[in-house]
N, C-alpha and C positions, 0 to 999 in steps of 0.2 A: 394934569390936575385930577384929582377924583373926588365925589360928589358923595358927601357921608348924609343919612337920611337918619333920626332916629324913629325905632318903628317901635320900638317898648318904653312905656312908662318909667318914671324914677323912682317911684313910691316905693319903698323897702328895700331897696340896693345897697349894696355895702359901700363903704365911704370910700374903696378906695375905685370903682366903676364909675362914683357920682363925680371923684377928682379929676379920672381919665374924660369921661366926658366934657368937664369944664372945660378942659387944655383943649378938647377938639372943638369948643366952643358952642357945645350941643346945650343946648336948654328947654326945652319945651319939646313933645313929640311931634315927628311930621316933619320937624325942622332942617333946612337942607343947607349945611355949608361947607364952601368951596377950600380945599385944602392940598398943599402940595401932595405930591407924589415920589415918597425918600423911606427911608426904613423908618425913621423915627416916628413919620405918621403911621405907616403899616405897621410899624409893634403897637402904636397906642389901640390903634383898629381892632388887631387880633387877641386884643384883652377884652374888647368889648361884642365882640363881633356875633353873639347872639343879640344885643340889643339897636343895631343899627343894621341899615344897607349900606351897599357901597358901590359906586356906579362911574366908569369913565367919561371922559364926555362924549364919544360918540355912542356909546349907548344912550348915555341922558337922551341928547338929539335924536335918536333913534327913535327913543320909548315917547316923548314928546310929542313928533313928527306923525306917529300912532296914534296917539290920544288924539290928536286933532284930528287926523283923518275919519278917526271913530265917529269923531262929533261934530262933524261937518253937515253945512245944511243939504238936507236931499229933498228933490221934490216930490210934493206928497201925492199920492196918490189918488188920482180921479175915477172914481167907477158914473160911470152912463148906464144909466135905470132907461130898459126900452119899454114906450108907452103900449099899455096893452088894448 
């Protein structure tokens, strides 16, 4: 399966980018949906493929797996003031 993300806007795209999009089911930016893995998605891909990402699933998992580790809770940090 591979993980299509759109990263560009629609606003001014020619009609036939905003149709390729529709079939990959893209609509709104940021948006991430799950699509097989065959030529006929990869030709619609590399028509579009300045305005989207595209991501297998163990990268998703990967990139995911990251972000969470990023933002994991850590314990903060205590400084000891010596009385003078």
């Amino acid at each position: 399966m591979l993980y299509v993300t759109l990263r560009r806007g629609l606003a001014g795209k020619s009609k036939e980018y905003l149709k390729t999009l529709e079939t990959l089911g893209l609509k709104r930016r940021f948006q991430v949906v799950e699509i097989p893995n065959n030529p006929a998605s990869r030709g619609q891909i590399s028509k579009v493929k300045h305005l989207v990402s595209v991501e297998t699933a163990p990268q998703r998992a990967a990139r995911i797996a990251a972000q969470e580790a990023k933002h994991a809770y850590r314990e903060p940090i205590v400084f000891k003031h010596s009385e003078l």
